[in-house]
C-alpha positions as MATLAB code, in Angstrom:
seq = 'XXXXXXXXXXXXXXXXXXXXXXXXXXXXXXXXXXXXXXXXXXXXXXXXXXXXXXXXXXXXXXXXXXXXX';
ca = [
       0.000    0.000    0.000;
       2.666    2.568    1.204;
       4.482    1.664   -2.510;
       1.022    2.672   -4.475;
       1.136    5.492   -2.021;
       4.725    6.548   -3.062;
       4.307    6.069   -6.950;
       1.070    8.331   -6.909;
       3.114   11.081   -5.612;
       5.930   10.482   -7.390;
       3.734   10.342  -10.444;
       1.598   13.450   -9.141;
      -1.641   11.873  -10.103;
      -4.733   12.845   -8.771;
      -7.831   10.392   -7.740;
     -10.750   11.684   -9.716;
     -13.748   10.459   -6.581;
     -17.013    9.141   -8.700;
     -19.798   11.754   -8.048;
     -23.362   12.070   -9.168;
     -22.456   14.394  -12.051;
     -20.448   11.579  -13.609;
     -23.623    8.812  -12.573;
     -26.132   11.056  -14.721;
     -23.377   11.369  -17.433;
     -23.234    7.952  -17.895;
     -27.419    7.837  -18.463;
     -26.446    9.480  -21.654;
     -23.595    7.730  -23.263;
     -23.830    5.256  -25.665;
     -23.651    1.586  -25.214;
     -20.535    0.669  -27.972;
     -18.660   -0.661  -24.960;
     -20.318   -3.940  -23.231;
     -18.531   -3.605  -20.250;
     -20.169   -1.217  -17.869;
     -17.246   -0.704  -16.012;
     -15.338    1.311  -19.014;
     -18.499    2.822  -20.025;
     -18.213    4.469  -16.312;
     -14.686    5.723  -17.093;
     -15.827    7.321  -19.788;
     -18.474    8.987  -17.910;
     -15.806   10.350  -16.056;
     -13.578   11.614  -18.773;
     -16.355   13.605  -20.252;
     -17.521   15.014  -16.753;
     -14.110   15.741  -16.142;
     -12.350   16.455  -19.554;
      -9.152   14.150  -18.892;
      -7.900   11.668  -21.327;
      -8.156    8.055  -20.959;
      -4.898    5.893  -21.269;
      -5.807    2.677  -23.062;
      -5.056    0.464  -26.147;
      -8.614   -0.065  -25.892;
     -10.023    1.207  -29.445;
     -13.684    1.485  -28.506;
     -13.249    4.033  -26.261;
     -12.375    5.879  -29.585;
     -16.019    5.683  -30.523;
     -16.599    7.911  -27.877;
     -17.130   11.680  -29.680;
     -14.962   14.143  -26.963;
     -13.236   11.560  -25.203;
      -9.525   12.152  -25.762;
      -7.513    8.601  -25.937;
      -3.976    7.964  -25.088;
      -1.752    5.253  -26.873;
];
């Protein structure tokens, strides 16, 4: 734990908490992803306007979601 700690730091990243503006976001996005789980990410990108780091191409299909890699 202290090591996940240490590397968030170290990495300055920031955890985004999940919050009822991102819950009604994801009411309106499209189902091209089956697994609900990314489809909640997404949410959360949008809310939030931060890019998602994945190889994963659907998220692509996602108009104003900005993909990394």
């Amino acid at each position: 734990m202290e090591d996940v700690v240490s590397g968030m730091a170290e990495l300055n990243l920031t955890v985004v908490p999940w919050t009822a503006d991102h819950a009604l976001r994801l009411f309106t996005v499209p189902v091209h992803h089956g697994d609900p789980f990314d489809r909640q990410i997404i949410a959360q990108a949008l809310v939030e306007d931060i890019p998602v780091v994945t190889p994963d191409p659907v998220f692509k299909l996602y108009g104003g979601v900005k993909v990394i890699w």
